[in-house]
C-alpha positions in Angstrom: 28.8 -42.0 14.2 31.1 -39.2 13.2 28.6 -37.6 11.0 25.9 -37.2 14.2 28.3 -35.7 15.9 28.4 -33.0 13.2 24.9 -32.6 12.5 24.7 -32.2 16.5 27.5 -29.6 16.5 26.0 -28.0 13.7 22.2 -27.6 15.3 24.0 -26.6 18.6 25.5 -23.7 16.6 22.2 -22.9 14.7 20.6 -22.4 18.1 23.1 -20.1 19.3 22.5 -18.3 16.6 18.9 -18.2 16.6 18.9 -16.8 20.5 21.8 -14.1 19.8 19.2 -13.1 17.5 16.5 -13.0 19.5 18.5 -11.2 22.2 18.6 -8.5 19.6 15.1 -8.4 18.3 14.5 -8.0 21.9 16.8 -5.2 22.5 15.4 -3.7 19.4 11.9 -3.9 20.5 12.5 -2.2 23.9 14.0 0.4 22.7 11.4 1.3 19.9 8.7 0.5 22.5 10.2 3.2 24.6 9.8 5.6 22.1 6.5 5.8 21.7 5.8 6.7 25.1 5.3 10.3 26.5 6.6 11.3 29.8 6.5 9.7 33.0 4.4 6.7 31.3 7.3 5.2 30.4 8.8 5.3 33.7 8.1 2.0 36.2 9.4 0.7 38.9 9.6 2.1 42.5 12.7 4.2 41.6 11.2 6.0 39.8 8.3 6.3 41.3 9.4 8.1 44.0 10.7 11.1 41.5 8.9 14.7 41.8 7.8 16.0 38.8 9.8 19.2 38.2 7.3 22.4 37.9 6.9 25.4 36.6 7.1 29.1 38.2 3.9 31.5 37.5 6.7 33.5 36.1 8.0 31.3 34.0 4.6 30.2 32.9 4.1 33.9 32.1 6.8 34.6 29.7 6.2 31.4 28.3 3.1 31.8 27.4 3.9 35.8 26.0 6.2 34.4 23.7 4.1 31.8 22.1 1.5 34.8 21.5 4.3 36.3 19.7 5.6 34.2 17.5 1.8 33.9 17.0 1.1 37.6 16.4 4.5 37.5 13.8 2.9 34.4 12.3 -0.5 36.2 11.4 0.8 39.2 10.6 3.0 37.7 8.0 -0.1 35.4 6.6 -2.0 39.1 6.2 0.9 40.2 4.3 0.6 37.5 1.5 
């Protein structure tokens, strides 16, 4: 009798075992699913639902935009130098 009682103590401690680790694979999986999302995608739920997307001035938009044409120009420029 005293030896099913440690094979019974012994599978009750394998199975803790086997769900801490699939607690963790778990974890692990929603974190690495999260990653490969882009933006609000990734958000769900109706707390964040309710969120406004921030936006953009014109302005902002502007010099943006101007200083992506110049890293552009300096990019070409330097290309035409080779």
């Amino acid at each position: 009798m005293s030896n099913l009682t440690k094979v019974v103590q012994q599978l009750k401690e394998e199975r803790d075992q086997a769900q801490r680790k699939i607690e963790q694979l778990d974890e692990a999986l929603k974190v690495l699913t999260g990653l490969g999302v882009r933006g609000t995608a990734r958000r769900r739920g109706p707390a964040q639902a309710s969120e406004k997307r921030r936006t953009m001035s014109a302005a902002a938009r502007k010099r943006i935009a101007a200083g992506q044409r110049a890293r552009w120009a300096k990019w070409k420029a330097a290309q035409r130098g080779k």
